[in-house]
N, C-alpha and C positions, 0 to 999 in steps of 0.2 A: 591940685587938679591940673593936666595936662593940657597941653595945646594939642588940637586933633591934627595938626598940620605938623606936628616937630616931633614925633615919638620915639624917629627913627631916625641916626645921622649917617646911615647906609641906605642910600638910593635904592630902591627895588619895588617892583610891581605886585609883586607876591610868590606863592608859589604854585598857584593856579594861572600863571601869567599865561597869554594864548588859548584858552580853554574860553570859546563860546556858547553861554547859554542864551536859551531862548525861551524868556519867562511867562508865561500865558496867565498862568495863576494871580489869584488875587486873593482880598483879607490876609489871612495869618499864615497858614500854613504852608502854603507855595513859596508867598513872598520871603519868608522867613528864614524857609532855607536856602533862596537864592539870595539872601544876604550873605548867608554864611560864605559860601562860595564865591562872593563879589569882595566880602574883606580879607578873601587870602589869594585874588587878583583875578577872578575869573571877568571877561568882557561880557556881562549880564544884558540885555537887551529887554527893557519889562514892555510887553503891549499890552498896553486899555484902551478899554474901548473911546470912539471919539465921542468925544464934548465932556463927559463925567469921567471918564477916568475909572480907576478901581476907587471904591466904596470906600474905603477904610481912608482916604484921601477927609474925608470930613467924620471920621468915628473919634470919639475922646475929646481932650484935651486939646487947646491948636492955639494961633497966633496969627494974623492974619491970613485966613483961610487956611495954614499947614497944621494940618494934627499929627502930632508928639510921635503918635504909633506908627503913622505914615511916613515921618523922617527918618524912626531910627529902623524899619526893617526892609525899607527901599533904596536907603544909602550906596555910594559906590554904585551905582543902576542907570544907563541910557533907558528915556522913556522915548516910546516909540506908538501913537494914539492910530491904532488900525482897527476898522469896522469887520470882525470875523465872519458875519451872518451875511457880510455883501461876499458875493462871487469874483470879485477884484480884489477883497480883502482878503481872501483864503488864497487866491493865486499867492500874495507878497507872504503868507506863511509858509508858503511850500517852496520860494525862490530863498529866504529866509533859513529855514529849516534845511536847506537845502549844504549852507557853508556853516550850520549849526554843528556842535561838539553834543548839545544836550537840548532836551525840549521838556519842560517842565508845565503842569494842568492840572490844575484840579477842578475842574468840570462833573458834573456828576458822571456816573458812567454811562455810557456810548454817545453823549453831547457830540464827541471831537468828532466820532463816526460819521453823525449827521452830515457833520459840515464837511465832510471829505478829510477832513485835518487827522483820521485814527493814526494807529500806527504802523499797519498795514500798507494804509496808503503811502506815510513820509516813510518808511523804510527801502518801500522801492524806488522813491527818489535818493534817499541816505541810505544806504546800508549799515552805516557808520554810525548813527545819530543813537543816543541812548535816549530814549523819550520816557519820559518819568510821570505817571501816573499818580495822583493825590484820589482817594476818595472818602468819604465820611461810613459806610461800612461795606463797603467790599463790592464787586460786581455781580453776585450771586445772595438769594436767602430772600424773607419776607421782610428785609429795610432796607434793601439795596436800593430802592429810586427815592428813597426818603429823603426830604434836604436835611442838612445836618449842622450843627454848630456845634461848638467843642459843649455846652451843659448837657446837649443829646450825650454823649460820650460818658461825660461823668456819672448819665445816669445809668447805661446802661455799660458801665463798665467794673463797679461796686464799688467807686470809691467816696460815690457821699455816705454810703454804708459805714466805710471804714472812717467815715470823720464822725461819724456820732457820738457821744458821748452819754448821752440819754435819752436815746434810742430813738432822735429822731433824725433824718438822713439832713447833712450838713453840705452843704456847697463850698469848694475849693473858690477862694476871689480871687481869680486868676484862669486866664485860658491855657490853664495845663496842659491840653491836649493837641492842640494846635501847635503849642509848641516841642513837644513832645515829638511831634509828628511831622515837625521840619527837622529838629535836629539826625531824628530817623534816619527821613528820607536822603537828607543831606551826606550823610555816612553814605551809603546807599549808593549816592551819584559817583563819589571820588573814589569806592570800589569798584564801582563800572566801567570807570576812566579809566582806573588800575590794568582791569580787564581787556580793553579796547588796546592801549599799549603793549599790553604783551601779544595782542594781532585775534584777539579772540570778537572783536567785529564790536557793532552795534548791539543793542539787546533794549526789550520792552520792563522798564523797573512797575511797579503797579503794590500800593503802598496802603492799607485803609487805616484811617486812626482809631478806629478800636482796634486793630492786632496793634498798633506802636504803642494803645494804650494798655492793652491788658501785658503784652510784655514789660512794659516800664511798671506795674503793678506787680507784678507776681512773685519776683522772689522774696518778700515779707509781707507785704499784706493777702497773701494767698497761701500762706506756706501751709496752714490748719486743711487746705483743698488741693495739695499737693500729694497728697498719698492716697491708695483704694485700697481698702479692705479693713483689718483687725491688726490691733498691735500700734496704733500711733499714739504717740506722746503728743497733744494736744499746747500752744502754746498761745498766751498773750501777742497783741502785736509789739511793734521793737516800743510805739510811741508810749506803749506802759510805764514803759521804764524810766520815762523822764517828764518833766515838770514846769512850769512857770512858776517863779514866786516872786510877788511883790518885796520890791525892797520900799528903802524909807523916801528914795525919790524914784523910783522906776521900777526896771523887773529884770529877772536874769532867768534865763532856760540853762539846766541841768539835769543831771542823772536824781531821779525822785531823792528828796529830801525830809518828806514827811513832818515838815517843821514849819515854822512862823519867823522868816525872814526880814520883816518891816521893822525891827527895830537895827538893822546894819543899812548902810550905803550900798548903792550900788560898785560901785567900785572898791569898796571893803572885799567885797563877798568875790568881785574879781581878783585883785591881788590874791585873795588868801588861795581862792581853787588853785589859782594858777602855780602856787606855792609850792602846794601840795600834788600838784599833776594830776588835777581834776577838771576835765575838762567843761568849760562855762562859756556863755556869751550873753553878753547885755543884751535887754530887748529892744532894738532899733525900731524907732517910730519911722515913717518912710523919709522925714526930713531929715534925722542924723545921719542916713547912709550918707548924706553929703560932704559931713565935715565926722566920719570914722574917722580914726588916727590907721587905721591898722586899712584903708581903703583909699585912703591920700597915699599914706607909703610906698602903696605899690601901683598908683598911677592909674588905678581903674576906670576911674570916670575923668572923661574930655571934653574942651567946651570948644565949640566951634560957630562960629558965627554965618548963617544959612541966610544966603541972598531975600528969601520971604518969613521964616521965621524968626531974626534975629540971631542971637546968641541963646544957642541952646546947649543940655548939658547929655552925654551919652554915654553907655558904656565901651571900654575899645573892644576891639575884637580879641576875645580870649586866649583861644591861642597864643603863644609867643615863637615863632620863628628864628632863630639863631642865624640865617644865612638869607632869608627870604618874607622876613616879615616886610609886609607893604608900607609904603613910607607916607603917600599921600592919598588921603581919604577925601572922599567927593560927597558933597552934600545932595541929599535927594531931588530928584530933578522936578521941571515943571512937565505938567502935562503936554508929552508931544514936544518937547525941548529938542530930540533929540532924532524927530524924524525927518527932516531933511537930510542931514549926517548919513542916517542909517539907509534911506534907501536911493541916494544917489553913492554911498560902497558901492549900493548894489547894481546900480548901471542904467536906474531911471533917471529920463533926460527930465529939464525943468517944465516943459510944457506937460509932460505924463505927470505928474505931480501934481499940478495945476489942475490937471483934466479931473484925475485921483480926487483933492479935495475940494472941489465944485458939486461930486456923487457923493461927498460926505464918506470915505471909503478911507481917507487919511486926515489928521487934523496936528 
């Protein structure tokens, strides 16, 4: 397992180096893909609100007060605690927004409007700024002001359908859609950036996770509702074809076997596929992924040691960069760490700041 701090013995920021976002979003989905972004060097600025923070700061798993989900998808992130609902807080999002590259929200839709924050409005301050819209289904239709969480999505996107097995609808354990819907939107950003570069300006991205999720569905578990009319060849889904079987200490997933596996090893039954060029994988309980041989080797998981939570363990950042992967990785910050820094960049003297968190406006 790696050092999160030694991955790289070429110095470099990334290849998002200079690219300001300005992360509004909270829970999974926003933040998620402004992680992505912040581990290939983008200068991410996340604002919560003051005193609590974003939510997900106490969801899961934690360690004196850091929960697990909040360190790994706020990583590499200046926290910056501004009250958006106060009229001095929406000013420092428009001054903000203003030397911003991207503006990232997932608000329900027309929230930002309210607050003067749309994008209507930051565009006439930014022409430039690509503001990036999250929403859970869309700004139009009969569920568009619904609040939404990613099991809304699974239900209404068919894919606890597609987990049943006897016929009664199964839930994925996992917020699939949420992250789905940042890797998305994430795409998304660094094509608009693409765009912005070649001089084609600013632009409004607007993203709902049921289209991220019915697209991440559809080319095999919808292929049977991909055609109209007569004349289809109806099919099984792909997951027909393949299997779990107990071995005599564990289990292996393969291509269906139709057989009684428990009296081989688990590792029998791997040599021999692999032998044979049949493709197999042991069943990994969630503590093996630790000590995988084939997950050590190539450096996946990093431990780094986070001012409040200890020595925690994370995946790196996927990608591999050959000329511009990021050398030095920052552990997620504390609430508001990071707003002094941010808003005297911006040209507030120390008394306006004072004045600022007295109205409780910055914290």
């Amino acid at each position: 397992m790696g050092d999160i701090n030694s991955t790289n013995n070429t110095p470099s920021k990334g290849p998002l180096e200079g690219i300001r976002i300005l992360d509004l979003s909270a829970v999974v989905s926003g933040p998620m893909a402004a992680v992505i972004l912040a581990d290939q060097g983008a200068d991410v600025i996340k604002i919560e609100p003051v005193g609590w923070g974003d939510g997900v700061r106490r969801l899961g798993a934690s360690r004196n007060g850091l929960s697990a989900i909040y360190a790994m998808i706020n990583r590499n992130k200046r926290s910056v605690a501004i009250n958006i609902k106060h009229p001095e807080g929406q000013n420092l999002i428009r001054q903000l927004a203003e030397n911003s590259d991207v503006l990232l929200q997932n608000y329900r839709p027309g929230k930002m409007k309210q607050l003067g924050l749309g994008y209507a409005e930051l565009s006439q301050i930014n022409p430039e700024l690509i503001y990036t819209s999250i929403s859970g289904m869309g700004d139009k239709g009969p569920y568009a002001d619904q609040k939404v969480y990613d099991y809304v999505i699974q239900g209404i996107s068919g894919i606890l359908d597609a987990q049943s097995e006897t016929q009664k609808p199964k839930m994925i354990r996992s917020i699939i859609y949420d992250k789905v819907t940042a890797l998305t939107i994430a795409q998304g950003i660094t094509a608009a950036l693409l765009a912005k570069a070649r001089g084609q300006g600013g632009q409004h991205l607007q993203l709902a996770m049921l289209d991220a999720a019915l697209y991440f569905n559809w080319p095999d578990l919808m292929w049977n509702q991909s055609f109209e009319g007569e004349g289809i060849d109806y099919s099984g889904d792909l997951a027909d074809f393949y299997e779990i079987n107990e071995t005599r200490d564990g289990a292996i997933i393969s291509h269906r076997l139709n057989g009684d596996c428990s009296a081989y090893s688990t590792e029998e039954l791997i040599t021999l596929f692999a032998e044979n060029d049949v493709p197999v994988s042991r069943v990994n309980s969630r503590e093996d992924i630790l000590d995988d041989p084939q997950i050590q080797a190539l450096g996946l998981l990093e431990r780094s040691d986070h001012p409040r939570g200890g020595i925690m363990i994370q995946p790196r950042a996927p990608v591999r960069f050959s000329k511009t992967q990021r050398a030095n990785q920052q552990p997620s910050a504390e609430l508001g760490q990071h707003t002094l820094e941010v808003l005297t960049d911006l040209g507030l003297e120390i008394d306006e700041l004072r004045n600022l968190a007295a109205q409780g406006v910055i914290g």
